[in-house]
N, CA, C and O atoms as CSV, one atom per row, in Angstrom:
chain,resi,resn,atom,element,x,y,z
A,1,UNK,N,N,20.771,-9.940,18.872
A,1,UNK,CA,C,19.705,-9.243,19.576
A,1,UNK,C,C,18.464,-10.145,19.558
A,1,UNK,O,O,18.038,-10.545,18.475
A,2,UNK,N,N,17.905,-10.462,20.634
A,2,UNK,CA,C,16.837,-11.194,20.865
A,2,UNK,C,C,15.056,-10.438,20.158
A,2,UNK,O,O,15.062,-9.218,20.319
A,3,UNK,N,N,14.062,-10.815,19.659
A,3,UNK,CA,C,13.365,-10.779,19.094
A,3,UNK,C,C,12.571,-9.715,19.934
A,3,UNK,O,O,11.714,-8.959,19.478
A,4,UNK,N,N,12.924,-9.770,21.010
A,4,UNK,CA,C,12.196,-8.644,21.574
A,4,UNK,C,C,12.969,-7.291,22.146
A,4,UNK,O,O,12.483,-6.242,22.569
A,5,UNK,N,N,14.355,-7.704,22.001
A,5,UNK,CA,C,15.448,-6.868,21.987
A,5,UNK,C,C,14.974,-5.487,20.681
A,5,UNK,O,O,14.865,-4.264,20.584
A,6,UNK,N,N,14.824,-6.780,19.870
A,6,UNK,CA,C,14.716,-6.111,18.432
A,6,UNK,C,C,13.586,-5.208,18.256
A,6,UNK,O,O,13.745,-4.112,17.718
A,7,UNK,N,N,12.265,-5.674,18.751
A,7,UNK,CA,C,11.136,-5.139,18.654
A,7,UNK,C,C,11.011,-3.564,19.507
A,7,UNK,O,O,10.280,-2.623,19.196
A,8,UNK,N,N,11.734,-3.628,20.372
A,8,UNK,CA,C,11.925,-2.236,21.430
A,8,UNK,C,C,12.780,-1.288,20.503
A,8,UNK,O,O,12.478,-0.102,20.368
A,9,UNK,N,N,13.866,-1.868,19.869
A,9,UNK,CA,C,14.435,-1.202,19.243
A,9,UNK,C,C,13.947,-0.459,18.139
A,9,UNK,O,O,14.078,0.720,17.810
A,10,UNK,N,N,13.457,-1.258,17.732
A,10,UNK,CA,C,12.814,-0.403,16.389
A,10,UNK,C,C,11.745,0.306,16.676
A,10,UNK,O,O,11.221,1.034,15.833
A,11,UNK,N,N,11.243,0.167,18.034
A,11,UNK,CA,C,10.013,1.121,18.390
A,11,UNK,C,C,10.625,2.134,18.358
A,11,UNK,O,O,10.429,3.063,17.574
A,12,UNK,N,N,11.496,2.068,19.266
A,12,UNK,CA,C,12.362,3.069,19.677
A,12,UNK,C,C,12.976,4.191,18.236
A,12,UNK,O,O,12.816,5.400,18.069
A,13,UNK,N,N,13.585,3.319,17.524
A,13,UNK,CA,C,14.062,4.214,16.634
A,13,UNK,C,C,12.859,4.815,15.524
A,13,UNK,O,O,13.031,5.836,14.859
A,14,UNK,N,N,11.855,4.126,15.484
A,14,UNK,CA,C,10.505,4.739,14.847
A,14,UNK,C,C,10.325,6.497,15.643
A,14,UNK,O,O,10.505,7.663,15.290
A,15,UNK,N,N,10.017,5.996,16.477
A,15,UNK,CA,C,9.765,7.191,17.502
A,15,UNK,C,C,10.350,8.494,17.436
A,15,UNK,O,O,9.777,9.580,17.525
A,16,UNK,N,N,12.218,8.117,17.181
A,16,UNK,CA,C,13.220,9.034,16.976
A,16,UNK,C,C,12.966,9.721,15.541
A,16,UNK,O,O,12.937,10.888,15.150
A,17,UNK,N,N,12.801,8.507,14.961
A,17,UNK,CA,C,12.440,9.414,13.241
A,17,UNK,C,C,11.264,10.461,13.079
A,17,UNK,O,O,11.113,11.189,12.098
A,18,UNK,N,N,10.379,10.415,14.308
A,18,UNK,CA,C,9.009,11.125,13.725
A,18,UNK,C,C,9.072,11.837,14.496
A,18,UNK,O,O,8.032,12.486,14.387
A,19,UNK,N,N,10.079,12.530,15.944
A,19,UNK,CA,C,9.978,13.254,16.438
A,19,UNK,C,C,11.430,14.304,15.577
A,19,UNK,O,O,11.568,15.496,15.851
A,20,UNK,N,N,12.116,13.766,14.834
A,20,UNK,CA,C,13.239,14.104,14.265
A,20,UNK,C,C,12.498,14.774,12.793
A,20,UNK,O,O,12.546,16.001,12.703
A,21,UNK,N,N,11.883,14.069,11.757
A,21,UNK,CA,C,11.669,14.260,10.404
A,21,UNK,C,C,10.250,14.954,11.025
A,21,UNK,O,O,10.255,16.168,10.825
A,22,UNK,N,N,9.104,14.503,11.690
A,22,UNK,CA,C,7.682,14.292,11.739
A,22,UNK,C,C,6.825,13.734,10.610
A,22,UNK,O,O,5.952,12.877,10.754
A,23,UNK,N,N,7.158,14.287,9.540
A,23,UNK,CA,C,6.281,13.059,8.918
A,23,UNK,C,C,7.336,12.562,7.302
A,23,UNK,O,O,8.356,13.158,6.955
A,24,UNK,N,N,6.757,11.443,6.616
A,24,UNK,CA,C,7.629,10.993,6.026
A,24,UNK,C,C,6.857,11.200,4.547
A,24,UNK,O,O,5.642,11.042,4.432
A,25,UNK,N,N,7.780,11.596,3.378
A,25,UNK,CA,C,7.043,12.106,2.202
A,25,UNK,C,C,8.163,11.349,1.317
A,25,UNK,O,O,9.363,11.142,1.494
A,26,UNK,N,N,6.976,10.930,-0.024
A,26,UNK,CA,C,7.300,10.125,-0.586
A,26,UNK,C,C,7.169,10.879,-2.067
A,26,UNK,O,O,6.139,11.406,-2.487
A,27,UNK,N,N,8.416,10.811,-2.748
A,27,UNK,CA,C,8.336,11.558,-4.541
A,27,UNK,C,C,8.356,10.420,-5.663
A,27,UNK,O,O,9.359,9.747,-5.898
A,28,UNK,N,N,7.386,10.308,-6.194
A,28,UNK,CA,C,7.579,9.279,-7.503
A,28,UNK,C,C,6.490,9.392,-8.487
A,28,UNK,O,O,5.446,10.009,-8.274
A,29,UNK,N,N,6.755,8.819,-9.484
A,29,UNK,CA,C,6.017,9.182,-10.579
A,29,UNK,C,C,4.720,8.642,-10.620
A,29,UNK,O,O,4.491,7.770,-9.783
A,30,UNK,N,N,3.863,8.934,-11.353
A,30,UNK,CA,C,2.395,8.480,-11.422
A,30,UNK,C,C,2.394,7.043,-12.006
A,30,UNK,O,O,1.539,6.267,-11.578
A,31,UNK,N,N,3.277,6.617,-12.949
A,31,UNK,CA,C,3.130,4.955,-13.155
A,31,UNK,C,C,3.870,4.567,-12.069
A,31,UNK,O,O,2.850,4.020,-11.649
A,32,UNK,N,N,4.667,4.334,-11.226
A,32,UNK,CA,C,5.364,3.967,-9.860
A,32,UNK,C,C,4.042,4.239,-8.673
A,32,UNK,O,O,3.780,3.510,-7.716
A,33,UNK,N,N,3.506,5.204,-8.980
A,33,UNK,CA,C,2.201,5.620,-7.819
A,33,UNK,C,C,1.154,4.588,-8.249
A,33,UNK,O,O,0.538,4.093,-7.305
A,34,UNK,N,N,0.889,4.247,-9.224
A,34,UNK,CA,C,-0.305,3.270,-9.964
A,34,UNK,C,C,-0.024,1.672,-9.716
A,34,UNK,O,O,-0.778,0.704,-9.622
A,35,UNK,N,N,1.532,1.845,-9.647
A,35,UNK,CA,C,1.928,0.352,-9.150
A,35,UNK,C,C,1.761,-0.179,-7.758
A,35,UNK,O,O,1.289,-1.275,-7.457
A,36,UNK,N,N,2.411,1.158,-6.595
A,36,UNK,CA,C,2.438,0.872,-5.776
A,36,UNK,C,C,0.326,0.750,-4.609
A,36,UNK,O,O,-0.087,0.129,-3.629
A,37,UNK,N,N,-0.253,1.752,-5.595
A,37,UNK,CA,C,-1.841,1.079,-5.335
A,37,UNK,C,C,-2.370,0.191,-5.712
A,37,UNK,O,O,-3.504,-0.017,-5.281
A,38,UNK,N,N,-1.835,-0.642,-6.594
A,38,UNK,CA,C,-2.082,-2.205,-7.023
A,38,UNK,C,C,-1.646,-3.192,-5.993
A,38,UNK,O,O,-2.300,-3.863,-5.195
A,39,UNK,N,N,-0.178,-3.091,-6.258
A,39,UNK,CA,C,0.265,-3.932,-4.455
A,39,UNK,C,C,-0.019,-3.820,-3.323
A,39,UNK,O,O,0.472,-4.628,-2.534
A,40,UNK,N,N,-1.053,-2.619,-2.762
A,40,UNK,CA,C,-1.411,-2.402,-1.919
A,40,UNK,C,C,-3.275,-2.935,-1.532
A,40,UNK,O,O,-3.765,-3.168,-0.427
A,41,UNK,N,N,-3.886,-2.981,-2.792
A,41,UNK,CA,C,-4.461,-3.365,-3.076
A,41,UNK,C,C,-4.947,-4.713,-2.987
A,41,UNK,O,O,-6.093,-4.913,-2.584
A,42,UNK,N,N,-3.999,-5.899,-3.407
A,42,UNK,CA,C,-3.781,-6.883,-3.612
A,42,UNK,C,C,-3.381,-7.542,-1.912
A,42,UNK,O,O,-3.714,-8.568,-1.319
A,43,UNK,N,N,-2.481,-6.317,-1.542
A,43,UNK,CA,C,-2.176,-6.863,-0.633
A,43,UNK,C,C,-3.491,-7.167,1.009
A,43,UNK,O,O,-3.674,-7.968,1.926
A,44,UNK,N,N,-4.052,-5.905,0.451
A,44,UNK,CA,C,-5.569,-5.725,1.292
A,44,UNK,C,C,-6.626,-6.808,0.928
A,44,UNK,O,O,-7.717,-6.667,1.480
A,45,UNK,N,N,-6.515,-7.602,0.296
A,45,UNK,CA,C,-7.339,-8.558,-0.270
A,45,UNK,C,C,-6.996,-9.908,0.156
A,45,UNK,O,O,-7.905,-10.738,0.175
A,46,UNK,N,N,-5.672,-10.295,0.545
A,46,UNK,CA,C,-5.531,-11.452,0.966
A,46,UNK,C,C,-5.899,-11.636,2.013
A,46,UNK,O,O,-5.416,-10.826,2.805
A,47,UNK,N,N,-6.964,-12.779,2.716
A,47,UNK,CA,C,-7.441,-12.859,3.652
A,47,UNK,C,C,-7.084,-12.658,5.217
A,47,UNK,O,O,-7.891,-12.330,6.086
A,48,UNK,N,N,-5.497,-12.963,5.421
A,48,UNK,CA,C,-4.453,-12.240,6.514
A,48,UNK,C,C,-4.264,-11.335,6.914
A,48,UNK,O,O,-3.771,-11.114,8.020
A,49,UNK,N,N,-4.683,-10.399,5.939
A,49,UNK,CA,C,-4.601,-9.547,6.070
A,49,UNK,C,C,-6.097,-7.994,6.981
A,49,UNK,O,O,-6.989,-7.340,6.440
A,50,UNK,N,N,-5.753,-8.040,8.015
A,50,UNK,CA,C,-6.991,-7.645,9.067
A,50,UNK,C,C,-6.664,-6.773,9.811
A,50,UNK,O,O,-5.677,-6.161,9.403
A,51,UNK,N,N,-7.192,-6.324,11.050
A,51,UNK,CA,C,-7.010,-5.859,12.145
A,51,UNK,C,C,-6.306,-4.362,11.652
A,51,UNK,O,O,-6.393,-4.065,10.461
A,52,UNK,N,N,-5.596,-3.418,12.623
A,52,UNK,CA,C,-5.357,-2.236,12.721
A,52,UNK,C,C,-4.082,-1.755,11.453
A,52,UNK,O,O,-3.792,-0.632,11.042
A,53,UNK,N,N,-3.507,-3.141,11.076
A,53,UNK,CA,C,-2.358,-2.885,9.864
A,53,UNK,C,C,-3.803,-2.533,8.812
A,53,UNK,O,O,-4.135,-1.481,8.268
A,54,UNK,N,N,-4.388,-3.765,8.814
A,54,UNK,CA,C,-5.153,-3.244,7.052
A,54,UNK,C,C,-5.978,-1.933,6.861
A,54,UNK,O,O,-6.101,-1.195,5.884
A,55,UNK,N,N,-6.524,-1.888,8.167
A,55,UNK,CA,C,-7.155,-0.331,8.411
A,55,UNK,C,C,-6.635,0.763,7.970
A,55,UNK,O,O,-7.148,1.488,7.118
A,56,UNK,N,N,-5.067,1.029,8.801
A,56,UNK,CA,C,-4.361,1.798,8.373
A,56,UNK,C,C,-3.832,1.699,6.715
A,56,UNK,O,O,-3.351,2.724,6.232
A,57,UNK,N,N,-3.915,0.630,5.979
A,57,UNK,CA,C,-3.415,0.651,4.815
A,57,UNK,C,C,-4.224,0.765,4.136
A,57,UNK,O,O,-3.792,1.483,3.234
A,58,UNK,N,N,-5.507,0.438,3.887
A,58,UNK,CA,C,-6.633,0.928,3.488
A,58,UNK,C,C,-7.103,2.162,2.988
A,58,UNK,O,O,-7.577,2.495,1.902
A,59,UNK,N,N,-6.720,3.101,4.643
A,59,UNK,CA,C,-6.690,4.537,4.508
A,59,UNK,C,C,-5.573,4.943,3.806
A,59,UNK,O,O,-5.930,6.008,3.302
A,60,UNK,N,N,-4.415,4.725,3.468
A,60,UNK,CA,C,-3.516,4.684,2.892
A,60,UNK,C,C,-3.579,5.144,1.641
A,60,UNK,O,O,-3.389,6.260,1.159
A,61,UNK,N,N,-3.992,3.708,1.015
A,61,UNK,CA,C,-4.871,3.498,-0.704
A,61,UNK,C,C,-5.353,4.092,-0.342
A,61,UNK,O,O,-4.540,4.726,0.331
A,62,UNK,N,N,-6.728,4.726,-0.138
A,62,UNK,CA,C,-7.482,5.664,-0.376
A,62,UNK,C,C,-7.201,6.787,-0.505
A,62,UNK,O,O,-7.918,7.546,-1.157
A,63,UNK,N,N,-6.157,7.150,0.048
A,63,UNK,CA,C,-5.794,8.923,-0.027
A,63,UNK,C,C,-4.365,8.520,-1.355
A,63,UNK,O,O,-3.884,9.462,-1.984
A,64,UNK,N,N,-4.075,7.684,-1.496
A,64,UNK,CA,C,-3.287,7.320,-2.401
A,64,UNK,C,C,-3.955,7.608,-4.124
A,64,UNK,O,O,-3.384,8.092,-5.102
A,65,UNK,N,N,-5.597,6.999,-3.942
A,65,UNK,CA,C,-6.308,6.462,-4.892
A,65,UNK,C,C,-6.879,8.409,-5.094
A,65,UNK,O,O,-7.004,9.073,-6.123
A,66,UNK,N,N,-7.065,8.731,-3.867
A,66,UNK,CA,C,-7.754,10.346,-4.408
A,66,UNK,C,C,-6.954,11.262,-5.035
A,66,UNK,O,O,-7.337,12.116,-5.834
A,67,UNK,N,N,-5.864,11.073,-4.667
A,67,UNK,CA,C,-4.387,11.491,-5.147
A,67,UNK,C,C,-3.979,11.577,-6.844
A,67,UNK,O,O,-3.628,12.560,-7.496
A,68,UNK,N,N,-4.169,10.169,-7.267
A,68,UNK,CA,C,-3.696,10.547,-8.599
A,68,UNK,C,C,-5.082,9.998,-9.582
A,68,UNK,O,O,-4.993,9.852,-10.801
A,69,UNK,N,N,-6.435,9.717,-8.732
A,69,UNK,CA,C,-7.297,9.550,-9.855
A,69,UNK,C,C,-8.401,11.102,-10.327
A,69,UNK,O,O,-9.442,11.480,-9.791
A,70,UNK,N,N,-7.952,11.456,-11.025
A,70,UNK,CA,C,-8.278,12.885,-11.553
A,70,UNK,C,C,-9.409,12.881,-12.727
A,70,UNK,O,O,-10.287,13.725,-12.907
A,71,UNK,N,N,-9.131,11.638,-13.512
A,71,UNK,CA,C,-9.612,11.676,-13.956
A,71,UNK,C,C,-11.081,9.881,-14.260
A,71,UNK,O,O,-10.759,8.746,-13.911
A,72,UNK,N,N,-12.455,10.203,-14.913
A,72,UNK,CA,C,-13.141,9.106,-14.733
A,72,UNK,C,C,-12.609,7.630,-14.979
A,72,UNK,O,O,-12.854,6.573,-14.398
A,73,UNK,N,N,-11.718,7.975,-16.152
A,73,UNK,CA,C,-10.798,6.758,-16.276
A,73,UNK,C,C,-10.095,5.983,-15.650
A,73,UNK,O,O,-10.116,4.754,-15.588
A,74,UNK,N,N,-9.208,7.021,-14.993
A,74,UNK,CA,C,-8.396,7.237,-13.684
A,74,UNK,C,C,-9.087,6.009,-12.730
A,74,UNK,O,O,-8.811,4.809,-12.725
A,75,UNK,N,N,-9.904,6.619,-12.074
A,75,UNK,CA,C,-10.814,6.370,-11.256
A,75,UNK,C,C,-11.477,4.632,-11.397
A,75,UNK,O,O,-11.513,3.657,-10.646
A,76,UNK,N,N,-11.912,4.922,-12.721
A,76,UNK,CA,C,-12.251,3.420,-12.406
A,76,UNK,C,C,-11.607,2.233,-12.857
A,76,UNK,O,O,-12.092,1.102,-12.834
A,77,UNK,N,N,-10.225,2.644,-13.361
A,77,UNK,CA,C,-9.487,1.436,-13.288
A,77,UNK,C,C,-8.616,1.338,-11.754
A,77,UNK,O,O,-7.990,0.302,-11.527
A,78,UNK,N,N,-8.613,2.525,-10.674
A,78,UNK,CA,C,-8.481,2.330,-9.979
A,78,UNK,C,C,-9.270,1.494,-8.785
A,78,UNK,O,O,-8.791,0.718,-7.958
A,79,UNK,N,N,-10.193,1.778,-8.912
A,79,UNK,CA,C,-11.310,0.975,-8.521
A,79,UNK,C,C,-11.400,-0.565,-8.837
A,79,UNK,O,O,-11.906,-1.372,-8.057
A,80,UNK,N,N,-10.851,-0.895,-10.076
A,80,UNK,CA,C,-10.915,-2.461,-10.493
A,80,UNK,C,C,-9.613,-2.854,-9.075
A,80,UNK,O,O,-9.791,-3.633,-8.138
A,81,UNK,N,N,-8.982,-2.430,-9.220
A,81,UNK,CA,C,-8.046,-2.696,-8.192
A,81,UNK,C,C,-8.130,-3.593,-6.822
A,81,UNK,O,O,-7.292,-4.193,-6.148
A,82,UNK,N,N,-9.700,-3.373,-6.724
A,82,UNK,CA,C,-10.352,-3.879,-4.950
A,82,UNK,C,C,-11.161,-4.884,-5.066
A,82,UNK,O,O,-11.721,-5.463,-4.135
A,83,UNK,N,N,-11.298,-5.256,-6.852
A,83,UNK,CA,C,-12.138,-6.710,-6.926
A,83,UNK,C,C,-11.162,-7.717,-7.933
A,83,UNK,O,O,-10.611,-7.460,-9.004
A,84,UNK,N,N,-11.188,-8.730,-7.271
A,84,UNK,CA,C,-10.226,-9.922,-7.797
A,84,UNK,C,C,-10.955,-10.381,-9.575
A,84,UNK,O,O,-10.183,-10.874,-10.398
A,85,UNK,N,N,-12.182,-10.182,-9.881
A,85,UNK,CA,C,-12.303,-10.238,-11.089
A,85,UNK,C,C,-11.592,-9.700,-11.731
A,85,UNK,O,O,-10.966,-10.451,-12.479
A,86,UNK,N,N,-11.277,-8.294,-11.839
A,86,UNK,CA,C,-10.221,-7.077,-13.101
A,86,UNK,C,C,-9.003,-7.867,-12.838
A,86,UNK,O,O,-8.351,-7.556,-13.835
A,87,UNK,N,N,-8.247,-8.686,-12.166
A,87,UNK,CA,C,-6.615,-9.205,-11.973
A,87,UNK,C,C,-6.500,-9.908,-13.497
A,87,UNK,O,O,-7.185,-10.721,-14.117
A,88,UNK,N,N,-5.256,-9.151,-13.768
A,88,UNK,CA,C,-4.896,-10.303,-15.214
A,88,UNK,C,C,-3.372,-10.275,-14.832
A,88,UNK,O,O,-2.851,-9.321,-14.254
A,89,UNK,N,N,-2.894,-11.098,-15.106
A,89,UNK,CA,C,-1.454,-11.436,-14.680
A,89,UNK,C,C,-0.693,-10.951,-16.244
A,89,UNK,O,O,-0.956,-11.823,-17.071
A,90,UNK,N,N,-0.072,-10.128,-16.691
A,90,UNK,CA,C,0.435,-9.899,-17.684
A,90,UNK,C,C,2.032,-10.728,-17.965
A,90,UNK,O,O,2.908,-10.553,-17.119
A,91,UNK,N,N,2.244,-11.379,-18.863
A,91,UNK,CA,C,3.262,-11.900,-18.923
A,91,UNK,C,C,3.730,-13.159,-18.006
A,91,UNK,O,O,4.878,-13.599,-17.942
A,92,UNK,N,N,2.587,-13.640,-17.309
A,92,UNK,CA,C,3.220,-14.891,-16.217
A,92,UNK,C,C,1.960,-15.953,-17.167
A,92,UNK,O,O,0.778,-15.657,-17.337
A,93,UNK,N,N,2.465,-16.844,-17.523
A,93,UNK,CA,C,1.522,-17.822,-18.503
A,93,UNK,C,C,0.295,-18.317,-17.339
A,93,UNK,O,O,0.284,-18.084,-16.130
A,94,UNK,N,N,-0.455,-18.882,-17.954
A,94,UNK,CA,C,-2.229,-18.859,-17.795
A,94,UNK,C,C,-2.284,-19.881,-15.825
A,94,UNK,O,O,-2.984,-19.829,-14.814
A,95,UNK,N,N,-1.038,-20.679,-16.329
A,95,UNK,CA,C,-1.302,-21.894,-15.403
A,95,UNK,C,C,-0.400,-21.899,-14.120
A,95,UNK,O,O,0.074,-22.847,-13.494
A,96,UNK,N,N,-0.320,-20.691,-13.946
A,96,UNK,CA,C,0.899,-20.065,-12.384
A,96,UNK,C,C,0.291,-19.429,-11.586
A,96,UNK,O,O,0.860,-18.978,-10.592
């Protein structure tokens, strides 16, 4: 299937899923939820990252971030999340 074969297609079958399911819900635990706003996070930070994808993912994290930060703690280690100072690489040595 040609690249744009492909691209119709998957519009296509996007389309089918949300007129089929309508919206898509996601179950997982609060350390799996804490992970996946870090990578999202991280991922909003790399400079490539722009235009109507990061927008939408942005809003994403954010309703992600209101979601499970309940508490002040919560909250502002979620918050370290959006500045590259708080990053510590746990377990990958100093010079990677």
């Amino acid at each position: 299937m040609a690249d744009h074969g492909l691209v119709r297609q998957f519009q296509e079958d996007l389309e089918e899923l949300e007129r089929k399911y309508g919206v898509f819900r996601l179950t997982t635990g609060f350390p799996e939820a804490i992970l996946l706003i870090g990578a999202l996070q991280l991922s909003l930070r790399h400079p490539g990252m722009r235009g109507e994808t990061a927008e939408a993912l942005r809003r994403l994290t954010k309703a992600l971030v209101a979601s499970v930060g309940e508490t002040e703690t919560l909250r502002e280690v979620l918050e370290r999340g959006w500045h590259e100072e708080f990053d510590e690489c746990i377990g990958v040595p100093a010079d990677n």
